[in-house]
C-alpha positions in Angstrom: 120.1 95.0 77.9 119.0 92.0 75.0 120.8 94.4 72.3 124.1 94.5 74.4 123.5 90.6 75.0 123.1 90.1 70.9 125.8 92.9 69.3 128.4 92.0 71.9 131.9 92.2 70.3 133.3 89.2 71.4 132.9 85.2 70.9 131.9 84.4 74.3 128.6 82.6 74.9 126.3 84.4 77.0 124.1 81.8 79.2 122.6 84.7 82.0 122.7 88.2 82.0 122.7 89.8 85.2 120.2 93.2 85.5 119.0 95.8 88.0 115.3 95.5 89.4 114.3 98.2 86.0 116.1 95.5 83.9 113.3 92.9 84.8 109.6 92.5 83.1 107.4 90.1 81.6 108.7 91.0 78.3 112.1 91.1 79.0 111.8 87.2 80.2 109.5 86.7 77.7 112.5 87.6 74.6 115.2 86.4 76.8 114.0 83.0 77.1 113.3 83.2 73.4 116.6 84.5 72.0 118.3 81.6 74.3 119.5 83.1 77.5 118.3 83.8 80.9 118.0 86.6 82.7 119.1 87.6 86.4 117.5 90.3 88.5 118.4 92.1 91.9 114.8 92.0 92.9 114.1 95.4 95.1 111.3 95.0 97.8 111.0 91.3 96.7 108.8 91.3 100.0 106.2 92.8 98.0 106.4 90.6 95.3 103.7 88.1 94.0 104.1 84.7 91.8 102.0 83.8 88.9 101.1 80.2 89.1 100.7 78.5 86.2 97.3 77.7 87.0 94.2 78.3 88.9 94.3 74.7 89.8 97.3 75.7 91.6 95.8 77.6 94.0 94.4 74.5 95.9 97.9 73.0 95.7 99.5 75.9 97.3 97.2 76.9 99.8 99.7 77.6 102.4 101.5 80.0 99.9 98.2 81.6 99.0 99.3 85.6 100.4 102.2 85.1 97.8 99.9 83.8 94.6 98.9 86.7 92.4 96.9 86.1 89.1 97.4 82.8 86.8 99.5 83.0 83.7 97.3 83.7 81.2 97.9 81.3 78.4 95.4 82.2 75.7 97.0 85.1 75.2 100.7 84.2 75.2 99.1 81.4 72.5 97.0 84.6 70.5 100.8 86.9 70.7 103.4 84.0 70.0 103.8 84.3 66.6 104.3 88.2 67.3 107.0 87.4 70.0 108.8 84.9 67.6 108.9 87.5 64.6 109.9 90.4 67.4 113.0 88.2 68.8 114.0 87.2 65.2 114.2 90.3 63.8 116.0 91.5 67.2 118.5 88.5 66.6 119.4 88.8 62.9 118.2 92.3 62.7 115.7 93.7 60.1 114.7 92.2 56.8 115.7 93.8 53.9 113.8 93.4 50.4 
């Protein structure tokens, strides 16, 4: 889906790309957010489905949506991978280096 978004043939600008429930994961936000556009997901059994607050302090905040919370985004570790996820979505963006 991000390489038909990025090799596209035509001038368009592409502001949200629209994807199946598969089409949707924390590293498919994570790129598309990075290389510029959103993405939009049919979400199946969204009944099921849990939200990551931002932080455990949330919890108190929201404690009438408490059987919807799931665990806290875990910052450290976006921090410790970010310069991984900006190397990633540049080379996905201008493709490969060459020497």
């Amino acid at each position: 889906m991000i390489e038909g978004v990025l090799r596209r043939c035509t001038d368009m600008e592409i502001q949200r790309q629209y994807v199946d429930t598969h089409g949707k994961g924390a590293i498919g936000l994570a790129f598309c957010r990075l290389l510029g556009f959103e993405i939009a997901t049919r979400l199946k059994g969204i009944s099921r489905k849990k939200l990551a607050p931002p932080s455990v302090g949330m919890w108190g905040k929201l404690s009438n949506m408490a059987p919807l919370l799931a665990t806290p985004i875990n910052w450290p570790e976006i921090e410790r991978q970010y310069d991984e996820m900006i190397r990633y979505a540049s080379g996905m963006r201008h493709g490969p280096s060459r020497p």
